[in-house]
N, C-alpha and C positions, 0 to 999 in steps of 0.2 A: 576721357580726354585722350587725343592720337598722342603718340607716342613721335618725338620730335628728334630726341637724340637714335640714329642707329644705332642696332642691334648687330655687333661684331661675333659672329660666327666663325672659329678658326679651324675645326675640324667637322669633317663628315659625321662622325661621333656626336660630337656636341648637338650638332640637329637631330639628330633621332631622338637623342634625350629630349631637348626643348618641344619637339612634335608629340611625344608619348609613344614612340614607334622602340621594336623590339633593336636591340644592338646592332648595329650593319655587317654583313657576313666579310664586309671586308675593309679593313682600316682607311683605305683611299677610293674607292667608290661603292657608288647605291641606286637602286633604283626602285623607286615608291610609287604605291598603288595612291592617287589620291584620296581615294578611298577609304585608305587605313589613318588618313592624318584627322589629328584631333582639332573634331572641330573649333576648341573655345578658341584659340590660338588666331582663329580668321572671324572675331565677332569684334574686333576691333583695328582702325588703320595703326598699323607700323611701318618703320621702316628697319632693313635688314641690309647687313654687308658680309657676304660669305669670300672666305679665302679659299676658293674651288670653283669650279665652274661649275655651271645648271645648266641645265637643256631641260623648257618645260613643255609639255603638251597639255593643254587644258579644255576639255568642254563642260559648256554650262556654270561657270563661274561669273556669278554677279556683280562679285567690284569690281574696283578700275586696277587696274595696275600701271603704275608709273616708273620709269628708269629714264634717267636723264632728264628732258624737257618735255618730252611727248608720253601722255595716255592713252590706256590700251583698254577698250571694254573686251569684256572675253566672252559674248554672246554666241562667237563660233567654234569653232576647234580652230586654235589658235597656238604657235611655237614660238616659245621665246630662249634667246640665247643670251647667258651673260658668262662674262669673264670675272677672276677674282677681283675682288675691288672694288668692282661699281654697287649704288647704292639703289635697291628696290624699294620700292612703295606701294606698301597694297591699303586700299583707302577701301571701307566698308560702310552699308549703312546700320545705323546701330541697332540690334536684336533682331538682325535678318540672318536667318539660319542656312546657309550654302550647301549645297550636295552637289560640286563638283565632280567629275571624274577625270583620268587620265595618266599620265604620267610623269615623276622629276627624275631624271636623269643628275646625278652628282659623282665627279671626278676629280681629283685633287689632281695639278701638275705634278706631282711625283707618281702618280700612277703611267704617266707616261713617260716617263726616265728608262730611254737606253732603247726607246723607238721609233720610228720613224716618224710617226704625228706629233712627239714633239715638239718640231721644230716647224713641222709644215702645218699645225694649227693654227697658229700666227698668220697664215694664208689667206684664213676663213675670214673673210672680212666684218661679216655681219653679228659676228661676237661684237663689236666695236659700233655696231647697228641700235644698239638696244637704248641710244637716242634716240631713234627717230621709227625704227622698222622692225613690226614684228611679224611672224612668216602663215598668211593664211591657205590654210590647206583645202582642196577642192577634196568631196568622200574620197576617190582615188587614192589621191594622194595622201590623206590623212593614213588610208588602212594601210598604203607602201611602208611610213613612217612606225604604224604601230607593227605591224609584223618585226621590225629591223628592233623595235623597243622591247619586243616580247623575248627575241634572241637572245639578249644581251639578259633578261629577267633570268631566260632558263641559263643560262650557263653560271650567271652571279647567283642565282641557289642552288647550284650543282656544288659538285664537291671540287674546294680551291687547287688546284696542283699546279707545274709548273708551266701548261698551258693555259691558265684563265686569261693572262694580261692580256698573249699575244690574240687570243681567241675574241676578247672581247675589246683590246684594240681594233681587230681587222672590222668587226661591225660596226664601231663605232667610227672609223673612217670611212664606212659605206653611207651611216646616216648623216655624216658631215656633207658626203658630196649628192647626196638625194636632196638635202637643204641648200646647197650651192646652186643645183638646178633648181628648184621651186624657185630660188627668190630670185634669179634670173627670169623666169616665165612671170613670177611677179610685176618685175620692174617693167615687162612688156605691156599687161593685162590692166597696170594702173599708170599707162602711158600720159593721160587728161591728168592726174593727181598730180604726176611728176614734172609733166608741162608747165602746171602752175607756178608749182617749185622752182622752174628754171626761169619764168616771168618776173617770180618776187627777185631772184638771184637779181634781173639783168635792170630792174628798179629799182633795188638798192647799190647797184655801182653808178648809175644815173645818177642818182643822188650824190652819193657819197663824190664823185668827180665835178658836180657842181656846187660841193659845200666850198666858200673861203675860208674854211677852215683847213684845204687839205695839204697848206705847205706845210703844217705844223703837226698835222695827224701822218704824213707820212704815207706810203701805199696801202691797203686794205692789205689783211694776211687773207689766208682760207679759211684759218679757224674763226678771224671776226665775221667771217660773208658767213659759216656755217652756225654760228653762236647765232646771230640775227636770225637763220632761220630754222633754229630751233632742230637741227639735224648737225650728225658726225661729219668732221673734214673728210675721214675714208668713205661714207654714206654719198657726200656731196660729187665726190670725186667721181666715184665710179658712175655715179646715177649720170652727171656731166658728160662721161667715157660715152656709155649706153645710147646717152640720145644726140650728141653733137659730133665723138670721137675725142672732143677736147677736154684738157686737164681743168680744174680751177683755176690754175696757174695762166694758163692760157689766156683763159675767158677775161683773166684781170687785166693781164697784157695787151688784149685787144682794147680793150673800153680804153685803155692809158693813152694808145696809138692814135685811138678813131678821138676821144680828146687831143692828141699833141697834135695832130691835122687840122684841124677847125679852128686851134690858137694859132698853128704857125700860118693857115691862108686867110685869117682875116685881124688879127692884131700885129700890129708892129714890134710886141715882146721877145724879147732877144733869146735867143735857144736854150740859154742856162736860165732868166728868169721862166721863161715853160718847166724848164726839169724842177727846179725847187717848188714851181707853182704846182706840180702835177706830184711833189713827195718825193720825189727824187732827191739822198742827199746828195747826189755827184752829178753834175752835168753828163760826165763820161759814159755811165750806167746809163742815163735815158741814151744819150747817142748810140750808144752800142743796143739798146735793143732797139730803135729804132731802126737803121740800118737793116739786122736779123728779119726784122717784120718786114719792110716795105721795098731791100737792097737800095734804099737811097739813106744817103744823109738829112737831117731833118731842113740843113739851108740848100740842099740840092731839092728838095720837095717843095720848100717857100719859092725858091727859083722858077719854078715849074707851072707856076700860077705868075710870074711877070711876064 
């Protein structure tokens, strides 16, 4: 039977133990040959919550792997990035024997204390991805990726002194921003996927602006538009950025406008009934972005049509 409550992982350590892998040569990060992991561990679905970050590269793995709302077959050579926290799901089929290969990259945030990715990790948007997007690699790019992983191998079983961190921070901010290009050429390469994605977005504010229910539901946020489609508000955003230039934010504020136009030129509804009808709780708030949007007042726009 799958296993339903996650599996809370706190240290680097403790996974080596739980995988049957020998000690980690270093208390805050690892990097494992898939190879070396024991298989029985993957003959059944769990799910796992690590307090450290992963960067995985995988080929020829036959489950699924799940984070967040979206599944991930791993038929190619495939990377995936997760931050501490979030909750993984590898789903099997039962008594199928896996011989994956590749690599797990694991780094505790204190392994970066007192340097500069620290703080500009939080950058990398696609940690924060692992809803919806996981990063597939062309050969090229795969062998870029493992060279940058094999680096980081030889220096984590060199001998520790007081250059590993810095030495194996600098790679690791190199494979950060080799992944920031890929899933840029990405979001170009799966332009048709993403188009879709911006269809279902621009169908469900259609919707949602034509329910009678929206005096009462109030304006859509980005994380209800990005829950609906099954993708991160930072995924939604940028993906938005890439193909329009415009925010979430935006996209909502127009559908609000291109509504308050079509109530204010053909009903007689007074300006404040529109603002409460469209979620608005202050009359003031729709006026002022309307105005922003259009540099008219909403009854200088009704005007406009007598």
């Amino acid at each position: 039977m799958a296993n339903t409550q996650p599996a809370h992982i706190k240290t680097i350590n403790e996974y080596h133990q739980i995988m049957g892998l020998p000690k980690p040569e270093h208390p805050l990060i690892s990097i494992i040959s898939f190879d070396l992991h024991n298989k029985r561990f993957y003959h059944e679905s769990s799910n796992w919550v690590f307090d450290f970050y992963t960067i995985a590269l995988k080929r020829n793995f036959k489950g699924k792997i799940k984070y967040g709302q979206q599944e991930y077959d791993f038929d190619e050579g495939i990377m995936t990035f997760m931050s501490p926290g979030q909750v993984l799901r590898i789903e099997l089929k039962e008594g199928e024997l896996h011989h994956h290969s590749g690599f797990l990259l694991l780094f505790h945030p204190d392994f970066l204390w007192n340097t500069h990715l620290a703080q500009q990790i939080k950058q990398y948007e696609y940690f924060d991805y692992s809803v919806h997007e996981a990063l597939f690699l062309s050969e090229k790019e795969e062998l870029t990726m493992i060279d940058i992983l094999k680096n980081i191998e030889q220096e984590y079983h060199g001998h520790i002194d007081k250059f590993t961190q810095n030495i194996i921070v600098a790679q690791l901010e190199v494979l950060l921003n080799y992944s920031d290009r890929f899933f840029q050429r990405q979001f170009v390469t799966r332009k048709i996927t993403n188009t879709q994605l911006l269809t279902r977005m621009e169908d469900y504010l259609t919707k949602f602006f034509n329910n009678d229910e929206l005096m009462s539901q109030g304006l859509p946020t980005v994380k209800t538009i990005a829950d609906h489609l099954n993708i991160s508000p930072n995924y939604l955003s940028a993906l938005l950025k890439d193909l329009t230039g415009k925010s979430t934010q935006q996209h909502i504020q127009d559908k609000v406008i291109e509504k308050a136009k079509q109530q204010l030129a053909t009903t007689e509804m007074s300006v404040s009934e529109i603002a409460y009808h469209l979620g608005f709780g202050h009359p003031q708030s729709f006026n002022k972005l309307f105005k922003i949007k259009t540099s008219m007042s909403p009854l200088e726009f009704r005007a406009s049509f007598n």
